[in-house]
C-alpha positions in Angstrom: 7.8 28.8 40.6 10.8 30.1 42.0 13.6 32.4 40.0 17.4 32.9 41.2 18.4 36.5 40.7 21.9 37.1 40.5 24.4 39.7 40.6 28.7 40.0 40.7 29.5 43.1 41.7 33.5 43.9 41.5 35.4 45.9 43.4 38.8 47.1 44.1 41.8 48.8 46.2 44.6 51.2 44.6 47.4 52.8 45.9 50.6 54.2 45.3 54.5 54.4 47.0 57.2 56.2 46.3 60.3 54.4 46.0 63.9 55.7 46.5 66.5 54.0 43.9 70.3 54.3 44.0 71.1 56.0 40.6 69.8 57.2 36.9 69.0 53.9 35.0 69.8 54.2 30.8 67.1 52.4 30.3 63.1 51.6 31.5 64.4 48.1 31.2 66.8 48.3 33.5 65.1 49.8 35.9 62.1 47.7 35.5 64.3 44.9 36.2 66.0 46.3 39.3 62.4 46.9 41.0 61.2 43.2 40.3 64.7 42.3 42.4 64.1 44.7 44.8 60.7 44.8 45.8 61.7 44.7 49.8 62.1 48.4 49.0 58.6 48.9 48.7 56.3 45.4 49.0 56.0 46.4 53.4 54.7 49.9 52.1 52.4 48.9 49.2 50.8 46.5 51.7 50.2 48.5 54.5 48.8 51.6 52.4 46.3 48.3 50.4 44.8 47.6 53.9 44.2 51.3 54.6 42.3 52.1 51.3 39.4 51.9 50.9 37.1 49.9 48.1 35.9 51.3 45.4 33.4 49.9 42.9 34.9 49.0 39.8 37.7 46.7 38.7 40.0 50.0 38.7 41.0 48.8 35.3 41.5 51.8 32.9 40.6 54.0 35.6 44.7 54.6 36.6 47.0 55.4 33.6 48.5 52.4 32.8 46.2 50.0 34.3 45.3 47.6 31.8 44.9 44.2 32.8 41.0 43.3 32.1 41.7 39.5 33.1 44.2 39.6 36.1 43.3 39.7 39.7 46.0 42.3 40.0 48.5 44.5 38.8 51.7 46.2 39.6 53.3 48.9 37.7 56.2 51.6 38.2 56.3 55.2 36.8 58.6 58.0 36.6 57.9 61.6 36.7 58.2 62.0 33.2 55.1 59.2 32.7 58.0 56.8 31.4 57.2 53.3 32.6 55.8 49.6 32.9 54.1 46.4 34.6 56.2 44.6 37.5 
């Protein structure tokens, strides 16, 4: 008799950038929405530092503040000094 054995291990990259933006926003909103229309102001650098880290076991969710997602492949997300912000 013969017996499968299985496993699914998961595993993941995380990074962060640091993006400039032109003035004070008066609302996360705002700003949120300003990022989604901008991203050429950071997509380059998020995807050059995601080829240079390294994997880490896990699926990385709950691990990063913020980082929430249990079903998504993915996630993006913006904060602010003050811990202010959101999902991209």
């Amino acid at each position: 008799m013969k017996v499968k054995i299985m496993q699914r291990s998961v595993y993941h990259k995380y990074v962060e950038v640091e993006v400039e933006v032109p003035y004070t926003f008066t609302s996360d909103s705002e700003l949120q929405e300003y990022l989604q229309k901008n991203e050429h102001l950071y997509i380059d650098n998020i995807d050059e530092a995601i080829s240079e880290a390294n994997l880490q076991y896990g699926s990385g969710v709950e691990e990063y503040r913020g980082m929430c997602e249990l079903e998504a492949d993915s996630e993006w997300r913006y904060e602010l000094d003050n811990g202010n912000g959101g999902h991209l």
